[in-house]
C-alpha positions, 0 to 999 in steps of 0.5 A, a space after each residue: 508499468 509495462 503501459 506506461 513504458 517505465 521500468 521497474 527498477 529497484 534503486 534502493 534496497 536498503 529502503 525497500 527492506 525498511 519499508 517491508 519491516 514496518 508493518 512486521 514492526 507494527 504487528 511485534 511490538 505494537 500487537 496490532 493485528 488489525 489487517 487494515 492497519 497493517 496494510 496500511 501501514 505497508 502502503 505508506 511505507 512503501 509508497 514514501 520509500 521510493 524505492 523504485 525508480 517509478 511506480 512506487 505507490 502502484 507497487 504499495 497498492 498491489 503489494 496491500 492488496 496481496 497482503 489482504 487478500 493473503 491474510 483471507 480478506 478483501 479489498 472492496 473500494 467504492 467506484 465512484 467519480 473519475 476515480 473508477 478507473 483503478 484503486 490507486 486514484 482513491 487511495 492516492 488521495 489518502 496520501 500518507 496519512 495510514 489513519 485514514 488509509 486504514 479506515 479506507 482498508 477497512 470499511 469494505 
């Protein structure tokens, strides 16, 4: 945020808590403990809450990636094409499908 001179402003809270309680959720009653699944679904949550005035899918991004890394694993995105500058380019691209995100989670 601080490069592209935005502030990091959180104007919904009540989405905000939604969208954390979504992969709680997933992993409750669904029993999925897949980390992938549910990074994924962390992602997705938060990228389409807009709960923040701007930087919502970079917040998703890092917040998935603490929670892998958290939960002893690693995030391992392939550097290919104009997308090597960062991880959020290639996920982006996965929109909020969390299918494919998973799939994306988990195949590093």
């Amino acid at each position: 945020m601080a490069k592209t001179g935005e502030t990091h402003e959180l104007q919904d809270r009540a989405a905000l808590t939604r969208a954390l309680a979504h992969p709680w959720n997933v992993w409750v009653y669904f029993m999925d403990r897949d980390i992938a699944v549910l990074a994924a679904r962390l992602y997705t949550s938060l990228a389409d809450a807009h709960a923040f005035a701007a930087g919502n899918k970079r917040t998703a991004f890092r917040a998935a990636t603490a929670f892998i890394e958290a939960n002893g694993c690693t995030l391992d995105l392939p550097l290919t094409g104009p997308q090597q500058s960062n991880g959020c380019s290639v996920i982006s691209t996965a929109g909020s499908d969390s299918r494919a995100l998973s799939s994306g989670f988990a195949s590093g």
